[in-house]
C-alpha positions as CSV (number, residue, x, y, z in Angstrom):
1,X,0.0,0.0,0.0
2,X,2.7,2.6,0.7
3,X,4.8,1.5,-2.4
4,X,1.6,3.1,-4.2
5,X,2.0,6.6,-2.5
6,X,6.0,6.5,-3.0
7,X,5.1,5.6,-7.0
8,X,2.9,8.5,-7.0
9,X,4.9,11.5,-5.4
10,X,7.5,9.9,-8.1
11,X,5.2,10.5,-10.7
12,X,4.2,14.1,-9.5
13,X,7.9,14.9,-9.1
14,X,8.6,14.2,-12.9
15,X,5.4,15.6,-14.1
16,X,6.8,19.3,-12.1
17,X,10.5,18.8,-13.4
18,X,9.3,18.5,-16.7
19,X,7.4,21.6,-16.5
20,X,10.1,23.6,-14.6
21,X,12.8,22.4,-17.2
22,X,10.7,24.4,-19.4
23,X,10.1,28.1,-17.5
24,X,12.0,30.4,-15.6
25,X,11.1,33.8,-14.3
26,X,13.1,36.5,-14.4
27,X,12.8,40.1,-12.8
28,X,10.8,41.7,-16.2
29,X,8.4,38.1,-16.3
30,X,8.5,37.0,-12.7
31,X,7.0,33.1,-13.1
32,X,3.2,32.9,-11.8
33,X,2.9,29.6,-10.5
34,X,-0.6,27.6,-8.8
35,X,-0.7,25.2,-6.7
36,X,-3.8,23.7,-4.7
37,X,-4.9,21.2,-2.3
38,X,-8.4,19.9,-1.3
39,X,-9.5,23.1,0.5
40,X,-7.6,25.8,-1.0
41,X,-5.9,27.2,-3.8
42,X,-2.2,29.3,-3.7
43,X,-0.8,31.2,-6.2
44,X,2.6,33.5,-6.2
45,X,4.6,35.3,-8.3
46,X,8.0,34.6,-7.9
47,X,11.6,36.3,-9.3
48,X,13.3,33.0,-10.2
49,X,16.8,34.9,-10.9
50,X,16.3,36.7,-7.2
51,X,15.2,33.8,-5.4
52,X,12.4,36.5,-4.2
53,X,8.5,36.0,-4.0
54,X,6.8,39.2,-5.5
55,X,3.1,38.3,-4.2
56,X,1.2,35.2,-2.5
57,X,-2.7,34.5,-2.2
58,X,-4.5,31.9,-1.4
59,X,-8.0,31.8,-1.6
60,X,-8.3,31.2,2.3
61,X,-6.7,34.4,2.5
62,X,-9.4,36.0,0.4
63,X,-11.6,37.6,2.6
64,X,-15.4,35.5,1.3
65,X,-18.3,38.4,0.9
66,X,-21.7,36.7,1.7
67,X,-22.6,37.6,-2.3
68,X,-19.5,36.0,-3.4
69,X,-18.5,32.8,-5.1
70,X,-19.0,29.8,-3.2
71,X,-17.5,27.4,-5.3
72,X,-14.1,26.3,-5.4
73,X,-13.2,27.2,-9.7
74,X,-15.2,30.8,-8.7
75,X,-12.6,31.3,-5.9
76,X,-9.9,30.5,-8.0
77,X,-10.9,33.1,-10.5
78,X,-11.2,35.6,-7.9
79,X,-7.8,34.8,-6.3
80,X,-6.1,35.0,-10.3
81,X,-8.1,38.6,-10.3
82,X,-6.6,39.7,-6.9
83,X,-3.1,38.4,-7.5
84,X,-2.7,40.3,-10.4
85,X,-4.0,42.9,-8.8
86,X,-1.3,42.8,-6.4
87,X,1.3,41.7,-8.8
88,X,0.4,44.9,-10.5
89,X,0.9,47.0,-7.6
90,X,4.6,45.8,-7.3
91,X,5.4,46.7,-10.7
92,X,4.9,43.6,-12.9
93,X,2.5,43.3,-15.6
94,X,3.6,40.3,-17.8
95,X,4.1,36.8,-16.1
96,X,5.1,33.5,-17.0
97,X,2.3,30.9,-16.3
98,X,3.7,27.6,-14.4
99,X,0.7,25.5,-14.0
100,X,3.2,23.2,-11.7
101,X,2.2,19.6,-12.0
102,X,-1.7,19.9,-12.9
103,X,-3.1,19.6,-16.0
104,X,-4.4,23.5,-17.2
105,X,-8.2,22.5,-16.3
106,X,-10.5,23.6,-13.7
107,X,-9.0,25.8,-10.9
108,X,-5.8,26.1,-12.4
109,X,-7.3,27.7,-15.8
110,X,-9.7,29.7,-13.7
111,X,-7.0,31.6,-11.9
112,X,-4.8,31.9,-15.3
113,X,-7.8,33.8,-16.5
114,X,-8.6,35.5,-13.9
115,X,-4.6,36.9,-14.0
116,X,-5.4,37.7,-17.8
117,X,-9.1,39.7,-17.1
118,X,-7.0,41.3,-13.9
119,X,-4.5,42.5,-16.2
120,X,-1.9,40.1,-16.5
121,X,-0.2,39.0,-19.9
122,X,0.7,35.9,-19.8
């Protein structure tokens, strides 16, 4: 049973060194990556070259209005708005998408366009 979990992380490693292999953010594109768990989603902008994190959200971080979105892709949307938003404040306006190890479905596309409709090019 645990050989199954060690196969796994194995898998997920390769999967995320084969899209790392492939970006790199620098100070003028700072890489925007996403990663997510069962109850939340995270997303930062980081300065590769630097070793620096620009910005960090998560969606438990987002304050929830009692109009807002309830669902999980919703949140995610609004957490790609507000990270721009505060990737924008710092100075950056074009970003490097690293979808990490998860296919570009569901959440993860949901906060790459909310980056885009916050301002973001990708």
């Amino acid at each position: 049973m645990a050989d199954r979990y060690i196969d796994k992380a194995k898998r997920e490693l390769r999967r995320r060194r084969h899209v790392r292999n492939r970006i790199h953010g620098t100070a003028e594109r700072p890489r925007l990556t996403v990663s997510k768990s069962n109850k939340a989603t995270v997303a930062q902008v980081v300065d590769d070259i630097n070793g620096v994190t620009i910005a960090q959200l998560s969606t438990l971080t987002l304050s929830p209005a009692s109009d807002g979105p309830s669902n999980k892709q919703a949140m995610a949307k609004e957490l790609g708005k507000a990270i721009a938003a505060a990737a924008k404040d710092k100075g950056v306006s074009a970003v490097v998408f690293d979808r990490n190890r998860y296919i570009y479905h569901g959440r993860v596309r949901a906060v790459a366009d909310g980056a885009r409709e916050g301002g973001l090019t990708f």
